[in-house]
py3Dmol code that shows the C-alpha trace and the ligand (Angstrom):
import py3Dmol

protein = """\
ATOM      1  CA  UNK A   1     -22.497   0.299  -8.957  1.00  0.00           C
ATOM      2  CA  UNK A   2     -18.772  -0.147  -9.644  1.00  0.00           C
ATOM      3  CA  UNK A   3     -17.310  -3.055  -7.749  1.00  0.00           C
ATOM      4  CA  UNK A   4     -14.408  -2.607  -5.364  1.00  0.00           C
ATOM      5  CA  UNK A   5     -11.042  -4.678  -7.249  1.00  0.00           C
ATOM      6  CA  UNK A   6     -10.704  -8.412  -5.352  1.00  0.00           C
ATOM      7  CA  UNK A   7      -7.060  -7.670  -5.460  1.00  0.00           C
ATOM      8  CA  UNK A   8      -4.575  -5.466  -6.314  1.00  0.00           C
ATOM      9  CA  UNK A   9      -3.620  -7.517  -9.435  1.00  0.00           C
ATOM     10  CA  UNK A  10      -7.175  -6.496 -10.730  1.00  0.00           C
ATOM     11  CA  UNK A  11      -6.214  -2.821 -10.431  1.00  0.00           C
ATOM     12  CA  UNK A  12      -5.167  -1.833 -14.275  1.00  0.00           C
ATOM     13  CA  UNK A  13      -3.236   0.450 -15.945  1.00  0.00           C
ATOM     14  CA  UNK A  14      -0.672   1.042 -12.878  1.00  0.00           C
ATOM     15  CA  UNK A  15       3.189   1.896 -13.866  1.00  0.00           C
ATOM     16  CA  UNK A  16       5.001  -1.036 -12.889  1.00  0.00           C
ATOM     17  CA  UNK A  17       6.315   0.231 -10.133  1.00  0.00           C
ATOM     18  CA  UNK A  18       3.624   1.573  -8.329  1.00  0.00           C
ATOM     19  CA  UNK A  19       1.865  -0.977  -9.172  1.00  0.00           C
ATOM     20  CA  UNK A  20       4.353  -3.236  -6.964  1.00  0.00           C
ATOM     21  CA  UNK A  21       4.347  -0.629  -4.112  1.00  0.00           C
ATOM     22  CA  UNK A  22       0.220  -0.926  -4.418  1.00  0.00           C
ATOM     23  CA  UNK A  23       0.575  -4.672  -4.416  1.00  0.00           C
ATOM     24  CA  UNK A  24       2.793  -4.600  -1.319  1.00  0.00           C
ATOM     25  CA  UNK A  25       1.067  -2.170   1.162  1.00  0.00           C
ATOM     26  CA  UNK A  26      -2.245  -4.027  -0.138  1.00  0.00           C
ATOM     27  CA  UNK A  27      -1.361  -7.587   0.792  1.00  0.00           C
ATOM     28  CA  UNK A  28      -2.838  -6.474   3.955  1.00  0.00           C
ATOM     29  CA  UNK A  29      -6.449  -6.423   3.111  1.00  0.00           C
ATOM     30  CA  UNK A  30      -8.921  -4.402   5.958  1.00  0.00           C
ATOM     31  CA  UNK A  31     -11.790  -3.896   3.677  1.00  0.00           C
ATOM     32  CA  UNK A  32     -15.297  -5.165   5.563  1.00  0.00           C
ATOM     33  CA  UNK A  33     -17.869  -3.076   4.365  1.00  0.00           C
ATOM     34  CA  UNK A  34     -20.968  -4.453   2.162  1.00  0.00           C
ATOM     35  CA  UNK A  35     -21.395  -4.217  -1.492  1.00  0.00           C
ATOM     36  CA  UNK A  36     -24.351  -5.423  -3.022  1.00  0.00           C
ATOM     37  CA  UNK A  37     -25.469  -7.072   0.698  1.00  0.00           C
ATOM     38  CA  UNK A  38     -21.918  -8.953   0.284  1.00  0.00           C
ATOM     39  CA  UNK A  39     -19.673  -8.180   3.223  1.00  0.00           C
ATOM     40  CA  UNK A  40     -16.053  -8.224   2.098  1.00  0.00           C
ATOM     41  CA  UNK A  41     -13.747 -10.451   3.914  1.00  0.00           C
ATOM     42  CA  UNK A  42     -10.692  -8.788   5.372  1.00  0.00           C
ATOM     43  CA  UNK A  43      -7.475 -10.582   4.926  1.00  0.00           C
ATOM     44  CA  UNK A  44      -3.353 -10.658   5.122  1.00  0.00           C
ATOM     45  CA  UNK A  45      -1.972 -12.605   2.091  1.00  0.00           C
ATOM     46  CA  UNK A  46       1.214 -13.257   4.475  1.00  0.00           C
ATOM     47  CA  UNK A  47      -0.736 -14.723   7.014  1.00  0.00           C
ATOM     48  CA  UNK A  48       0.642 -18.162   6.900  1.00  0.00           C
ATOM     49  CA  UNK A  49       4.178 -16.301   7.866  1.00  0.00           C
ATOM     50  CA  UNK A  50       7.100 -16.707   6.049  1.00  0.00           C
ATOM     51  CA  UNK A  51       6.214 -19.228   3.875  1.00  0.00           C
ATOM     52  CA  UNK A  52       3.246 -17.103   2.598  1.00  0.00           C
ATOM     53  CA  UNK A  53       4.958 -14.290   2.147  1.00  0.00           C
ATOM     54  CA  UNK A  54       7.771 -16.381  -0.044  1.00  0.00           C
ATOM     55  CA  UNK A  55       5.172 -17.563  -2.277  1.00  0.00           C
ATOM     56  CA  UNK A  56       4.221 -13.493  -2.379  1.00  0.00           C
ATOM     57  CA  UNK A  57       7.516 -12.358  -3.362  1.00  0.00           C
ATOM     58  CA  UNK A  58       7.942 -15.382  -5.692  1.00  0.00           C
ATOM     59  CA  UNK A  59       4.386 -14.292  -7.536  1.00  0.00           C
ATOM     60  CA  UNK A  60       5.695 -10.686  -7.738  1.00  0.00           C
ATOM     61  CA  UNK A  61       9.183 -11.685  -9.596  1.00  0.00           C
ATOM     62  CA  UNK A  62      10.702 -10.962  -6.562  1.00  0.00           C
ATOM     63  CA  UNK A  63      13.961 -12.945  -4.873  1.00  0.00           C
ATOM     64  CA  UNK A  64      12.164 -15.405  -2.325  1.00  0.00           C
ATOM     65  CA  UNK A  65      12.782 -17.610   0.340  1.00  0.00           C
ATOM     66  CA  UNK A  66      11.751 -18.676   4.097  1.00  0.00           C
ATOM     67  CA  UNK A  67      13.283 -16.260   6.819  1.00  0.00           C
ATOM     68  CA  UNK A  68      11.624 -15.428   9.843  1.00  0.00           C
ATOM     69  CA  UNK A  69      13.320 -12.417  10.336  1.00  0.00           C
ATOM     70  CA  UNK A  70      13.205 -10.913   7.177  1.00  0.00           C
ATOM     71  CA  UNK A  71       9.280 -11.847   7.635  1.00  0.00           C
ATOM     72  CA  UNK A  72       9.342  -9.742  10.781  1.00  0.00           C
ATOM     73  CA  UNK A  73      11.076  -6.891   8.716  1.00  0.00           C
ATOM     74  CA  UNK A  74       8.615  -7.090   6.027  1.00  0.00           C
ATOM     75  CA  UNK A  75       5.433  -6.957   8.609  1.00  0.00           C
ATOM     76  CA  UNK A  76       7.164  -3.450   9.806  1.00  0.00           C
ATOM     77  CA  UNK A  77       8.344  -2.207   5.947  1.00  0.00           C
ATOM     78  CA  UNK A  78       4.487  -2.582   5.356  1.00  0.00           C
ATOM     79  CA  UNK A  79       3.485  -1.146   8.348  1.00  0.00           C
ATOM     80  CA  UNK A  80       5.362   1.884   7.990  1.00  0.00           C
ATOM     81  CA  UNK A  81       4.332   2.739   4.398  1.00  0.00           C
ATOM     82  CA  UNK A  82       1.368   1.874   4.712  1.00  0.00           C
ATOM     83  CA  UNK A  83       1.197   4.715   7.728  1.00  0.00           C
ATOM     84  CA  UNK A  84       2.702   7.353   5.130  1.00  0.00           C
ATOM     85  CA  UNK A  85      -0.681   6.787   2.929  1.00  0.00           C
ATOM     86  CA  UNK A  86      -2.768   7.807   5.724  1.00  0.00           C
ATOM     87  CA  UNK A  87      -4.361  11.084   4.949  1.00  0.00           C
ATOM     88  CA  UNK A  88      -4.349  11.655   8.766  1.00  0.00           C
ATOM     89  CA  UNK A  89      -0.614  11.136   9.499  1.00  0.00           C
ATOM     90  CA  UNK A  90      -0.329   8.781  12.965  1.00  0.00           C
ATOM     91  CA  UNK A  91       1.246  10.231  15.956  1.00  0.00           C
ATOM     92  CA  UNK A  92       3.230   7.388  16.153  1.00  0.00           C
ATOM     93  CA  UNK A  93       4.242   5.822  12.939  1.00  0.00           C
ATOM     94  CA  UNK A  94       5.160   2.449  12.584  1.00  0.00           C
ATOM     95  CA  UNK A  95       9.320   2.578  12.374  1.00  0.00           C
ATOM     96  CA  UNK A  96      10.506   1.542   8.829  1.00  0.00           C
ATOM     97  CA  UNK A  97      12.697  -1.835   8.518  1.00  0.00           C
ATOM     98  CA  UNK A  98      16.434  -1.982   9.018  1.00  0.00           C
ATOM     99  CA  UNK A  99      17.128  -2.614   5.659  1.00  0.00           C
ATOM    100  CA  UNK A 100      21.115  -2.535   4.528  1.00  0.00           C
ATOM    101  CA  UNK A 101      21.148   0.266   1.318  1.00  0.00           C
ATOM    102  CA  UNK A 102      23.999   0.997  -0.887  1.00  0.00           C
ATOM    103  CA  UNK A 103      24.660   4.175  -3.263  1.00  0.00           C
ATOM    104  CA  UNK A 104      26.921   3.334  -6.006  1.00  0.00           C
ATOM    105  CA  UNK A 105      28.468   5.980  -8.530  1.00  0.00           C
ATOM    106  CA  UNK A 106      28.524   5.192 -11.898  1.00  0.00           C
ATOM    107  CA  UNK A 107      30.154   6.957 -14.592  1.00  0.00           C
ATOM    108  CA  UNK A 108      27.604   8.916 -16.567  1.00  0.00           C
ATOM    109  CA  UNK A 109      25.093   7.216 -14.411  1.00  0.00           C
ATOM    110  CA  UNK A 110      25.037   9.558 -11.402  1.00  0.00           C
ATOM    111  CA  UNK A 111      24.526   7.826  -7.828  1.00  0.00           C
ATOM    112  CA  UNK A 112      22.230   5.151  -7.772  1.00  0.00           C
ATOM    113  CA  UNK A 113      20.358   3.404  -4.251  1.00  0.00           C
ATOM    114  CA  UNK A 114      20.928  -0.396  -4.960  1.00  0.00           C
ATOM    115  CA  UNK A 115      20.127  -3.160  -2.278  1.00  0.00           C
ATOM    116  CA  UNK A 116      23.249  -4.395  -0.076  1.00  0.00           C
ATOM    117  CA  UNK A 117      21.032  -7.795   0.781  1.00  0.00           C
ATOM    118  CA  UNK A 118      20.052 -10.682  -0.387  1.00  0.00           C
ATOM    119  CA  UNK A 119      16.984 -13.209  -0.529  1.00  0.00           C
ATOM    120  CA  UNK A 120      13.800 -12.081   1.173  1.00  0.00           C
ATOM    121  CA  UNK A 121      15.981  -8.575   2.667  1.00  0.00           C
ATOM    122  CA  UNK A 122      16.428  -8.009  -1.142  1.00  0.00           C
ATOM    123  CA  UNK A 123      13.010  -7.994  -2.105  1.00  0.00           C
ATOM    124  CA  UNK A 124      12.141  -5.601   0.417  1.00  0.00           C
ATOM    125  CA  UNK A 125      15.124  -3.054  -0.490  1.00  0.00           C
ATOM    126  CA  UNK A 126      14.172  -3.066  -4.071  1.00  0.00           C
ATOM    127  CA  UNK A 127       9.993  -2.419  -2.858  1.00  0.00           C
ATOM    128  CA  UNK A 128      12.160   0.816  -0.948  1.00  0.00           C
ATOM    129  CA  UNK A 129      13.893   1.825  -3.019  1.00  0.00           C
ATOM    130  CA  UNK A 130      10.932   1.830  -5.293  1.00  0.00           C
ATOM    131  CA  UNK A 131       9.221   4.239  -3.205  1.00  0.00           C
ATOM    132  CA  UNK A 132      11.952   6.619  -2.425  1.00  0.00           C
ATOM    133  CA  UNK A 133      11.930   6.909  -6.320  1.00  0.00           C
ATOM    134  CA  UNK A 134       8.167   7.570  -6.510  1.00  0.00           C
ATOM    135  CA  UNK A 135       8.821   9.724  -3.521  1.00  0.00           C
ATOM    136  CA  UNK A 136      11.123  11.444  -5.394  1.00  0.00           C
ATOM    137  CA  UNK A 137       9.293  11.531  -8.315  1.00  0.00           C
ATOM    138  CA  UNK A 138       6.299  13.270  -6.430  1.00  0.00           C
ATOM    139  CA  UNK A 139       4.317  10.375  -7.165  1.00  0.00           C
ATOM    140  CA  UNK A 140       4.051   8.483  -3.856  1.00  0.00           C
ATOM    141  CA  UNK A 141       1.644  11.220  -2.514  1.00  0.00           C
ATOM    142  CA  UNK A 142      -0.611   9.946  -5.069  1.00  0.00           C
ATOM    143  CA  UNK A 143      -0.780   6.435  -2.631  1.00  0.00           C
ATOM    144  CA  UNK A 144      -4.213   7.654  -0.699  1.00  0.00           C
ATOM    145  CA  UNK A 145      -4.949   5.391   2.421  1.00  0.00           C
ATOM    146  CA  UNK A 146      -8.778   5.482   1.629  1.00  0.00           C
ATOM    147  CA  UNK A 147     -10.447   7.425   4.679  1.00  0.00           C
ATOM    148  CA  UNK A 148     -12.933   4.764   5.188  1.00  0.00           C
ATOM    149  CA  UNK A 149     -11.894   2.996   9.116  1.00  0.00           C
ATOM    150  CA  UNK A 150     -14.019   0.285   7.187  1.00  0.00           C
ATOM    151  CA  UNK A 151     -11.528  -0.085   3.977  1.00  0.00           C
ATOM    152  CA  UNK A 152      -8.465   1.375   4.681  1.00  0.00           C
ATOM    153  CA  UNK A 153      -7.371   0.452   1.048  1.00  0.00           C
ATOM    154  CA  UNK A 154      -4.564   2.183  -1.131  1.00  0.00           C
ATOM    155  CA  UNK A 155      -5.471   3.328  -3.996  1.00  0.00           C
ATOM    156  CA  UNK A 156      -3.729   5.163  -6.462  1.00  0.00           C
ATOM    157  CA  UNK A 157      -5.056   8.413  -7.094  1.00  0.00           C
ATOM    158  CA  UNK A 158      -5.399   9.553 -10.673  1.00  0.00           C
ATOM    159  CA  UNK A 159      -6.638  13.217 -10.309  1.00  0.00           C
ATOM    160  CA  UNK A 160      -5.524  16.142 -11.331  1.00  0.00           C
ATOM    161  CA  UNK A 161      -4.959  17.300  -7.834  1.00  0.00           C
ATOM    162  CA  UNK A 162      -4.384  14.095  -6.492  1.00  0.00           C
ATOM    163  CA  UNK A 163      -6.105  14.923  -3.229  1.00  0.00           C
ATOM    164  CA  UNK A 164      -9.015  12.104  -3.337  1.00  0.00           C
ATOM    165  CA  UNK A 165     -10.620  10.861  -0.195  1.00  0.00           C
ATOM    166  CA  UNK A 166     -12.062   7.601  -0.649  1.00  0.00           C
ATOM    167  CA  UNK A 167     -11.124   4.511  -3.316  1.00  0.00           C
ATOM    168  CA  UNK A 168     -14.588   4.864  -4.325  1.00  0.00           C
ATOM    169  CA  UNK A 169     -16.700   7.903  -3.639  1.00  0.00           C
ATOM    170  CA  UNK A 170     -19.602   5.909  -4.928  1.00  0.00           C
ATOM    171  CA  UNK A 171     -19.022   3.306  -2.270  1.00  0.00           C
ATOM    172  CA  UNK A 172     -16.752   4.381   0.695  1.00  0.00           C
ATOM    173  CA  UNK A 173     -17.725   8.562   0.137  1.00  0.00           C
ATOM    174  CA  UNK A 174     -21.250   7.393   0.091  1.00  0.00           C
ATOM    175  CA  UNK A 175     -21.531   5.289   3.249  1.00  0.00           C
ATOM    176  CA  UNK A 176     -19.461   8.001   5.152  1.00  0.00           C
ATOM    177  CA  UNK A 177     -22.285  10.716   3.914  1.00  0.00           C
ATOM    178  CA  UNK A 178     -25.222   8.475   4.511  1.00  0.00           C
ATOM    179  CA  UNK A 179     -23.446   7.944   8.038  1.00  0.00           C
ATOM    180  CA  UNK A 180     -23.322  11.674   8.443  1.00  0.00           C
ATOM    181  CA  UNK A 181     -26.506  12.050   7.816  1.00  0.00           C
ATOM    182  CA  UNK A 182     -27.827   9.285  10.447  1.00  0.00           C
ATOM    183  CA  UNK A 183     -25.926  10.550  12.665  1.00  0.00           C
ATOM    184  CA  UNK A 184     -26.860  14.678  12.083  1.00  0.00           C
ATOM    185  CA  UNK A 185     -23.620  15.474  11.547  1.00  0.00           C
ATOM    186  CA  UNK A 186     -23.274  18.946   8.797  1.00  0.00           C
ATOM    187  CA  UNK A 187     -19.763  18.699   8.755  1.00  0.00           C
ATOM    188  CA  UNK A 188     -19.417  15.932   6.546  1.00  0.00           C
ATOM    189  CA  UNK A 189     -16.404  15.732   4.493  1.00  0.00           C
ATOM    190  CA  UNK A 190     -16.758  16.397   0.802  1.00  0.00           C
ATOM    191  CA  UNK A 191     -16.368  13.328  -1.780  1.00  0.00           C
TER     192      UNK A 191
END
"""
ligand_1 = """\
1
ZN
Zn -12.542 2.840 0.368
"""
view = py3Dmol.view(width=600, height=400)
view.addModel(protein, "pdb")
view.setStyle({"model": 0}, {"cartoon": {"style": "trace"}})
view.addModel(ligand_1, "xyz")
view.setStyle({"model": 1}, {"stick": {}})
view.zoomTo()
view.show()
C-alpha cells in the first residue's frame, strides 16, 4: 500500500506554481486517519504564529518577516482557498484577505496583476495571484479538497477528467467504502 506524502515537498512532479499553491493551502495539515496501524498526526506548520509562518515563507523563496497582521491575513488567504477545493462548496466561505493588487500595462506585455505590498503582504499577493492564474488557466479546479472529513488534504488531480474524490482511493476511497459497508449504506460514492 502506497503511503500518503509526509509533506507537500514530497509531492513530485508539480509545476512550480501549483506546487506553491499546494504547499500553501497544505501547511495546514488535518490528516488523522491510520496507515499501516500508524495514526497520522494532524498539524499547522504556522502554528508558532508569525514567526513560524516567516520561517515558511523564507523556506518557500518567499519575502519574509514577523507581522502579526499579515499573519492574521494569511490564516484567512488559506482559509478561503482552501474552502474553494472543497468538492462540497461551504455555505459560508471563509472571506479572502484584503490584499492591495495592482494591474500594470506594459507595452507588448498586455495587463499584468502584480502585488502593491511588501514583506509578508507580498508573499501572500504573489500565492494570489498565482491562483487567479491557475484559475485562469483552468487548472485550479484540478486542487481537490480530498472528501475524506478524516484527511481533508489537497491534492492535485492528474486525471483526465480531473474529477477525483479522494488523494488516495486506495486509502481514503477505501476506508469511506469499508465505512459504507459497516454502516449498510448502498449509496456509497464511487472511487
Ligand atoms: Zn485523502
Amino acid at each position: 500500500m502506497v503511503r500518503p506524502p509526509a509533506d507537500p515537498a514530497e509531492v513530485t512532479g508539480l509545476p512550480a506554481d501549483v506546487a506553491l499553491v499546494h504547499a500553501f493551502v497544505n501547511s495546514l495539515d488535518l490528516r488523522e486517519y491510520r496507515v499501516h496501524g500508524k495514526r497520522m498526526t494532524p498539524g499547522d506548520a504556522w502554528e508558532g504564529g508569525p514567526a513560524a509562518l516567516a520561517r515558511w515563507l523564507d523556506a518557500h523563496g518567499l519575502p519574509a518577516g514577523e507581522d502579526p497582521d499579515a499573519f492574521e491575513r494569511a490564516v484567512r488567504l488559506r482559509a478561503a482557498l482552501r474552502d474553494s477545493t472543497r468538492q462540497t462548496p461551504p455555505e459560508e466561505p471563509a472571506p479572502l484577505a484584503d490584499l492591495p493588487l495592482l494591474v500594470t500595462v506594459g507595452v507588448g506585455a498586455g495587463p499584468r496583476l502584480v502585488s502593491a505590498a511588501a514583506g509578508v503582504d507580498a508573499a501572500l499577493a504573489r500565492i494570489l495571484i498565482t491562483a487567479v492564474d491557475l484559475s485562469a488557466r483552468g487548472l485550479w479546479a484540478r486542487l481537490r479538497m480530498c472528501l475524506a472529513d478524516d484527511c481533508q488534504w489537497i491534492f492535485y488531480d492528474r486525471s483526465r477528467p480531473g474529477r477525483g474524490r479522494w488523494c488516495s482511493p486506495q486509502l481514503c476511497g477505501n476506508r469511506f467504502k469499508i465505512r459504507a459497508h459497516r454502516e449498510g449504506r448502498r449509496d456509497s460514492l464511487p472511487t
